[in-house]
N, C-alpha and C positions, 0 to 999 in steps of 0.2 A: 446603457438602457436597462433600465427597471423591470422585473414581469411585474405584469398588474398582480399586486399582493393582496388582493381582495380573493383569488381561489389559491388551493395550492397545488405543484405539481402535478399530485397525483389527483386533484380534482380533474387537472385539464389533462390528463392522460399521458403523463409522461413517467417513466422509469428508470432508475439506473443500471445499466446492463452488467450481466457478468461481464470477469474480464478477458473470458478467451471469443465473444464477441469480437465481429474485424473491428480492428481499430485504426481511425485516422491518422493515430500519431500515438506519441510517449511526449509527455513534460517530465523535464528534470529540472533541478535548479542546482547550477554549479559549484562543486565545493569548495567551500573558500574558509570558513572559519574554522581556525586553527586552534582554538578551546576546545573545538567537537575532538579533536585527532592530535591531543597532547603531542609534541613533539613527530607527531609520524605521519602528517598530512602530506607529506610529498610521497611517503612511499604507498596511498591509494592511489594516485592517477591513473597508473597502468591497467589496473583492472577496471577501474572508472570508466576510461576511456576503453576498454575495450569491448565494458558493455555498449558504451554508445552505438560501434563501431555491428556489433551483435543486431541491435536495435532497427538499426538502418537500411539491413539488409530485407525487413519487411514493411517497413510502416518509417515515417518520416519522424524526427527525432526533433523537437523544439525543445529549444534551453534557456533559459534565465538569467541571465548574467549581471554581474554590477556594474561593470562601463565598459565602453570601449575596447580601454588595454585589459580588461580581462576576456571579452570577445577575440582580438585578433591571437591574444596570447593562447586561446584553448584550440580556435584552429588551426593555427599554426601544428601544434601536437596531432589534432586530427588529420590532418594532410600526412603528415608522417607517419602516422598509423595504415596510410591506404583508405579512409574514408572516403568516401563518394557524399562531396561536401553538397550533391545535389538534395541529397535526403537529410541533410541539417539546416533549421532555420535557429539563430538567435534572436534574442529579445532581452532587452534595458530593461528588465525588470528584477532592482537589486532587492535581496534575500538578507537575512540573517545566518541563515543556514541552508542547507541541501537537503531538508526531508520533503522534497516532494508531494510524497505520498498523504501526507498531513498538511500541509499547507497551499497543498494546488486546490485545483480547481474539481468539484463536484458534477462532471459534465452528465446531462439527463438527458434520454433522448423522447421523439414522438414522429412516428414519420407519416402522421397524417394531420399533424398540424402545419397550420401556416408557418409556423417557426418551429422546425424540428429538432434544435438543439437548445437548452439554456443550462445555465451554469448555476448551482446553487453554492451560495457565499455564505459558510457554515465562519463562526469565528471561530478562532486559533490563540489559544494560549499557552503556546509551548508547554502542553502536560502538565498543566496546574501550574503556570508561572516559573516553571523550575529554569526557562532562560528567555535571556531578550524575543522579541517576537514581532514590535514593530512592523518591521518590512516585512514580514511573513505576511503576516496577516491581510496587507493587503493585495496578495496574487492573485486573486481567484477574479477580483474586479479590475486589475490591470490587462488579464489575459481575456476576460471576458470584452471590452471596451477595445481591446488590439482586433479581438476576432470578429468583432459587433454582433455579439449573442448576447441575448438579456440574460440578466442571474437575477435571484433572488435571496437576499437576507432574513435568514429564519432569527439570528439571533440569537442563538444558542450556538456554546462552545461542541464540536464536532470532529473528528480528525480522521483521514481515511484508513490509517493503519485498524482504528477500532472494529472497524466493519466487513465482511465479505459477504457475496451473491451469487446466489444461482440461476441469476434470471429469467424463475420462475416466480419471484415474488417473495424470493422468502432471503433473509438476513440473519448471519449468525454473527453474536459478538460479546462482551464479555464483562459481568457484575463490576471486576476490579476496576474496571474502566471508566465504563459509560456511568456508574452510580457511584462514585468517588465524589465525592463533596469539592474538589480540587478542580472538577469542571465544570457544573450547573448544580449549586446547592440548593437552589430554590427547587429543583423540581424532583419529583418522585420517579419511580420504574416507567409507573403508568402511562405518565406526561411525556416523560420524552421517547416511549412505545410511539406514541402519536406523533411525534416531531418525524421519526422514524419513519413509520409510514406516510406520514403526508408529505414530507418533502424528497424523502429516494421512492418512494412512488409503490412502495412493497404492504406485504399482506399478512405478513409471518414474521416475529421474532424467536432466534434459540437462542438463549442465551447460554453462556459458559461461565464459570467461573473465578478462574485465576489465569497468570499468564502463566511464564518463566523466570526464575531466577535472573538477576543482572539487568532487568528489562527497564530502563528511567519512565515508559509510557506509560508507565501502570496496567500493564497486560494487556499488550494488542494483539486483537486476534491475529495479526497473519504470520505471527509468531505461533502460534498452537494450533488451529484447525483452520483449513483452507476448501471450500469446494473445489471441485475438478469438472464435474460436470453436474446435472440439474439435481441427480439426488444421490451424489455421492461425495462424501469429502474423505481429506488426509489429514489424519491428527498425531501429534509427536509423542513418543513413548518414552517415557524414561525405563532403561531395564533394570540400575545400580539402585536398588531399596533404600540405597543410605542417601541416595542423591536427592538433593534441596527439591528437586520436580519430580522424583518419582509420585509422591501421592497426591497433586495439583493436577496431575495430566492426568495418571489413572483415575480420577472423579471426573473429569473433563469426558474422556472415553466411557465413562459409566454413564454420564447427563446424555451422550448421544446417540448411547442405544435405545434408550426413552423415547424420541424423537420420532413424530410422526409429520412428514412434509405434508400440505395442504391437497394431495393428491391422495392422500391416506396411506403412502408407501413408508418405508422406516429406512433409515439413512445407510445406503454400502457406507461402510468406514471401514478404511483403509488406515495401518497403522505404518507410521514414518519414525525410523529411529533419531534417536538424536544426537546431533555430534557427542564425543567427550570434550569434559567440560575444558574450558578453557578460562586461564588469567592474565590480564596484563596489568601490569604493575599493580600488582597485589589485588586487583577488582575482576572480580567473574564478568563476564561479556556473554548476552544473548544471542548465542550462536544459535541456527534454529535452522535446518533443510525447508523447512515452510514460508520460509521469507522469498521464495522464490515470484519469479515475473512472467505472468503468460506473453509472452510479445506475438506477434499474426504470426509470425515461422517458427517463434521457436520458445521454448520454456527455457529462463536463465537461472540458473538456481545456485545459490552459493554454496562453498565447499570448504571446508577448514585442515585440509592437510591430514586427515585422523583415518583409520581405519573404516569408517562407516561409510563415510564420502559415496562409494561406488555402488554399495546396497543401495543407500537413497538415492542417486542418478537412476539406479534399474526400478525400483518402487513406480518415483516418480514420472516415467520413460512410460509405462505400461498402464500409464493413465491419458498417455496424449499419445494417441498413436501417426495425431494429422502433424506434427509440431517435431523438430530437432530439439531435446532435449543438452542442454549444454551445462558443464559444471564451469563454475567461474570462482576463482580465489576471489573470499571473501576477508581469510585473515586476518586482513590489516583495517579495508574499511571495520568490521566489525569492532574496531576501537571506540567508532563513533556510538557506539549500541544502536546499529542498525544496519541493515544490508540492500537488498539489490529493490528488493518490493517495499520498502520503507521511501527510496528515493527516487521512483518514480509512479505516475499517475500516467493513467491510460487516457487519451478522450475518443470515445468511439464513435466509428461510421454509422452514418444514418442510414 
C-alpha cells in the first residue's frame, strides 16, 4: 500500500524517532555473503548471534533470511545459544548482504493519525554502486507489504548509516556522504536539506564533514557522532597526530561546538576515544566505539580487543543510565567494514 504521495510525511505529521525511543522490534538481515567477510564469515556467527540473543531480551528480533534452509539452519544455532525463539520472528526476504541499517526499512511514526506507522522506501545503491544491491533494495517494500503499513518512495538514494536523531527534530550527518556525486548528482545541499526534512519529518540539519579512514560508506555518520540524548552527542577522537583521522575528527569536534539546536542551547559533546587502528590483510577496517546500538534494555557497543575498549564501555555507560551497557566482539565482523549499528534498523513503538 502506497501513502498518498500528493503530501509528505512530515506535511501529515509524522517523524522519525530517536533510537532509544521504545522500540517494537530490531530488523536484521542475515549474514550470508561471503565477499563481505573474505575467508572469515564463519568466524562472525558467534557474536552475530549473540547479538541477536542480546536483542531479544528487550524487544522482538525480526530477521531476513534467503530461504528456508537458511531459516531452519540459523535457528537451529539460536536454540543452542538459549534463545527464547518466542522473541524471533523470520522472513523470506533474501538480501544481498547484512547491512540492515542501510537497506531496511525507514519506519516513521504519528500516533494521532489514522495510520500511525509508515515506512519510507528511500533507494539503495550499495554506496555509489560499489556492490550488487538488487535484493537489497527491495526490503523496505517487502517488510512494509508483510506488515501492511504504507511506505512511500521519495526516490532518492538514502541510507540509514548516513543519518542520526535526536527526536527533537533535528538530524546530524555528513558532507562526504550525503553530497558525494556517487549517490544523487543531480541534486545540490539545498534539495536534498528538503528531501531531509520532508520525508524524516525534521526541522534541523548539522552537518559534518568526513568520516573515518577504512570506511567503503563514504563517511557514515554512526561511525563519527552519535546523539545520546536530545542535545547531547558522542564524537570520536583520534589522539595519535600522525593518525589518518586525527585531523577529520578534530574539525568534526570543532563543526559541533558551533552548533546551536533549534531550542537555542549548544550541543554537550562528549568525546569517545577510538580503538587503535587496526589491519586485516593489509587494509585498515572502520573500527569505531560509535557504531554501537541502543536496543530498549541495553546499549551493544562493539569492542576490538585493544586497550581503550573499557574507557569507552565507561564513556558510553554514563550516557545511558536506564540501559545495560554491553561490549560485544566486534573483531571479526568488522572485516565486513561495519559493525553492530551498521546491521541493524530499529522500528519503533507507537
Amino acid at each position: 500500500m502506497i501513502v498518498d504521495s500528493t503530501k509528505t510525511p512530515r506535511a501529515m505529521g509524522y517523524r522519525f524517532p530517536a533510537e532509544w525511543e521504545k522500540h517494537t522490534a530490531t530488523w536484521l538481515s542475515y549474514p550470508h555473503n561471503e565477499n563481505s567477510w573474505p575467508d572469515r564469515i564463519q568466524s562472525i556467527f558467534p557474536a552475530y548471534n549473540q547479538f541477536i540473543k542480546e536483542l531479544s531480551f528487550g524487544e522482538m528480533v525480526n530477521i531476513n533470511v534467503l530461504d528456508e534452509i537458511m531459516h531452519q539452519k540459523v535457528q537451529k544455532q539460536l536454540i543452542e545459544l538459549g534463545v527464547d525463539m518466542n522473541k524471533v520472528n523470520f522472513y523470506l526476504h533474501p538480501t544481498n548482504d547484512a547491512w540492515c541499517r542501510d537497506h531496511g526499512p525507514a519506519f516513521l511514526i504519528n500516533p494521532k493519525a489514522d495510520i500511525p506507522k509508515i515506512i519510507v522506501d528511500w533507494e539503495y545503491n550499495a554506496w555509489g554502486n560499489k556492490y550488487p544491491y538488487d535484493l537489497d533494495n527491495k526490503i523496505p517494500k517487502l517488510i512494509a507489504n508483510q506488515l501492511k503499513i504504507p511506505y512511500i518512495s521519495p526516490g532518492i538514494v538514502m541510507e540509514g548509516g548516513s543519518v542520526d536523531f535526536n527526536g527533537k527534530g533535528t538530524l546530524i550527518t555528513s558532507k562526504v556522504c550525503l553530497l558525494n556525486e556517487n549517490r544523487n548528482p543531480s541534486l545540490n545541499q539545498s534539495q536534498i536539506e528538503s528531501y531531509l526534512f520532508e520525508y524524516y519529518g525534521i526541522e534541523q540539519v548539522i552537518w559534518m564533514n568526513d568520516g573515518i579512514d577504512g570506511d567503503d560508506t563514504n563517511g557514515h555518520i554512526d561511525d563519527t557522532v552519535r546523539f545520546v540524548n536530545e542535545d547531547t552527542v558522542i564524537t570520536v577522537m583520534e589522539s595519535d597526530k600522525n593518525d589518518a583521522n586525527y585531523k577529520p575528527l578534530k574539525e568534526n569536534y570543532n563543526e559541533l561546538k558551533k552548533v546551536r539546536l533549534l531550542n537555542g542551547k549548544q550541543l554537550n559533546i562528549i568525546e569517545l576515544p577510538m580503538p587503535e587502528p587496526m589491519f586485516i590483510d593489509d587494509q585498515r577496517v572502520p573500527c569505531s566505539y560509535a557504531n554501537f546500538y541502543i536496543a530498549n534494555n541495553s546499549v551493544i557497543v562493539p569492542i576490538f580487543h585493544c586497550k581503550s575498549d573499557d574507557q569507552a564501555l565507561d564513556i558510553i555507560a554514563e550516557c545511558f543510565h536506564d540501559r545495560t551497557v554491553i561490549g560485544l566482539d566486534s573483531s571479526d565482523i568488522i572485516w565486513g567494514l561495519g559493525s553492530f549499528h551498521c546491521l541493524s534498523q530499529q522500528e519503533p513503538s507507537v
